[in-house]
C-alpha angles and dihedrals in degrees: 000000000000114000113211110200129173115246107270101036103107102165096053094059092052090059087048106053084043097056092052110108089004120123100210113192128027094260094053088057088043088052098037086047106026135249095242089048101047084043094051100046094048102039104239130117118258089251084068082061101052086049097064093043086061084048098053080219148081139229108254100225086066089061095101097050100043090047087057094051090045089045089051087051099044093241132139116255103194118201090226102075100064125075100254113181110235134227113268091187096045099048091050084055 
């Protein structure tokens, strides 16, 4: 991707620069990596898949997988697109 900014628009350019190399939503990781072989790593039909591609997140307990196949890619895996518990106690903090 190659980002072309006026001169004086910092923080466009810092998106930008952030968003280069990162897979930003759950579809785009299903496309970069592909659906039958997320589906085969992590055991799951293709339609779990879809569903969590309906749910622009996904279960927390295929993080480690779907990081692998990201880090083998060279692709971004950002915590932010799988459904993490949080922490009741913490928060209330």
């Amino acid at each position: 991707k190659i980002c072309i900014f006026e001169r004086n628009e910092p923080l466009r350019y810092i998106i930008c620069v952030l968003s280069i190399g990162s897979m930003s939503t759950v579809q785009d990781i299903c496309n970069a990596i592909g659906r039958e072989v997320l589906a085969s790593s992590l055991g799951v039909s293709r339609q779990s898949i879809s569903n969590a591609i309906s749910d622009s997140a996904f279960p927390a307990n295929w993080y480690e997988i779907i990081r692998r196949e990201c880090d083998d890619r060279g692709l971004v895996c950002d915590l932010i697109l799988f459904k993490f518990k949080r922490n009741e106690k913490r928060d209330a903090a």
